[in-house]
C-alpha positions as CSV (number, residue, x, y, z in Angstrom):
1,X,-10.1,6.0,-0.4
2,X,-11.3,2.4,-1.8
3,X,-12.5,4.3,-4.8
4,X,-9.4,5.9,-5.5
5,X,-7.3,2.4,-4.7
6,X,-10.1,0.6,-7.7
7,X,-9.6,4.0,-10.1
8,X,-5.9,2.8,-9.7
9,X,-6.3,-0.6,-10.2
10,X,-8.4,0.0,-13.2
11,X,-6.0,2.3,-14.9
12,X,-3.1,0.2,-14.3
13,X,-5.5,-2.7,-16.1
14,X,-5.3,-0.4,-19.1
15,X,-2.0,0.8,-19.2
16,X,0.3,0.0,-22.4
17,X,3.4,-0.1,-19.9
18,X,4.6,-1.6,-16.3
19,X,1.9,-1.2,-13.5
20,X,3.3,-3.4,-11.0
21,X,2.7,-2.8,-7.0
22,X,5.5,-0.3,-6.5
23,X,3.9,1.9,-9.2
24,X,0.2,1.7,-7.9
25,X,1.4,2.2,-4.2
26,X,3.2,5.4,-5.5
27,X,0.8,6.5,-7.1
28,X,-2.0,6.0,-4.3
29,X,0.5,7.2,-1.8
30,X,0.9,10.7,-3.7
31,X,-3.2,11.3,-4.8
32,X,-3.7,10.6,-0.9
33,X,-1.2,12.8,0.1
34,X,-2.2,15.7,-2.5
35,X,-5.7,15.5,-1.0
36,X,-4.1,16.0,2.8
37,X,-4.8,12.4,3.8
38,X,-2.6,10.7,6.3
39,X,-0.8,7.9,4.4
40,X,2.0,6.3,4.4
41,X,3.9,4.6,1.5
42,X,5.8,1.1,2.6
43,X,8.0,-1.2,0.8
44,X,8.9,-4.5,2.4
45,X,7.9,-8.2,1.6
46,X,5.0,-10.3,2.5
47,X,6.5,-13.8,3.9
48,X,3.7,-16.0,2.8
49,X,4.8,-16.0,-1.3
50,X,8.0,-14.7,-0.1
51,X,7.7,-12.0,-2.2
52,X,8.9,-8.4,-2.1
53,X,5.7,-6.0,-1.8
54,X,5.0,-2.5,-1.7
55,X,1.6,-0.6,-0.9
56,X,0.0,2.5,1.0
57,X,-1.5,2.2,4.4
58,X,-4.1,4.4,6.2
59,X,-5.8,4.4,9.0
60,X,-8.0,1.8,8.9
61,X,-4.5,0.2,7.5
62,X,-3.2,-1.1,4.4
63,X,-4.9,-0.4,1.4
64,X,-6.5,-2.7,-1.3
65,X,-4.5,-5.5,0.8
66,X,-5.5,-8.5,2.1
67,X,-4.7,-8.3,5.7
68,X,-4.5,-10.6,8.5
69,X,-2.0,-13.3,10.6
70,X,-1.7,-15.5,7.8
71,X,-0.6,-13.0,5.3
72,X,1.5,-10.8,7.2
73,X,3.7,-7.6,5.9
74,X,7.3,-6.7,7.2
75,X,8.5,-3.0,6.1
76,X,12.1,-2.7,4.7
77,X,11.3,1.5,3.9
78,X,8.4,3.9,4.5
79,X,7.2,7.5,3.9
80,X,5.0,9.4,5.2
81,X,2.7,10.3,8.2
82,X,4.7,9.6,11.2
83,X,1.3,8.3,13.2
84,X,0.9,5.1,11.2
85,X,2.4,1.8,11.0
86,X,3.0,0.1,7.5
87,X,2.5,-3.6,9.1
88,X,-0.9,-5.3,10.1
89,X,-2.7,-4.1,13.2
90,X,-3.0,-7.8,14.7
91,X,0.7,-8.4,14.8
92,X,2.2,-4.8,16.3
């Protein structure tokens, strides 16, 4: 799953257009989910840069993101498996 999330990252690196975070977490979102992987796709913000956010969580839980208390993610909408949670493990 990490080598699909760099693949992404490196295409987006070379794409003429937009390649922003919703775009990427879509796009990670639907590869996992064509391959019969339990993801989820969130959208939300992350309160630290008060920024809106979006990426794909797993198991071992969000994806290509810096996790952890001091960076913490709050859902708005999500997709996908019901058995996961889009916000940090720790704070649940």
């Amino acid at each position: 799953m990490h080598r699909l999330a760099a693949a992404r990252d490196w295409v987006a690196g070379h794409w003429p257009g937009r390649a922003a975070r919703l775009e990427n977490s879509l796009a990670t979102y639907l590869a996992l989910t064509l391959r019969g992987r339990h993801t989820r796709w969130c959208i939300g913000v992350r309160f630290t840069l008060a920024a809106s956010h979006a990426w794909t969580t797993t198991a071992p839980g969000p994806l290509g993101e810096s996790t952890g208390l001091d960076r913490p993610l709050r859902t708005t909408v999500s997709v996908g498996s019901p058995y996961l949670t889009c916000e940090n493990e720790e704070e649940s």
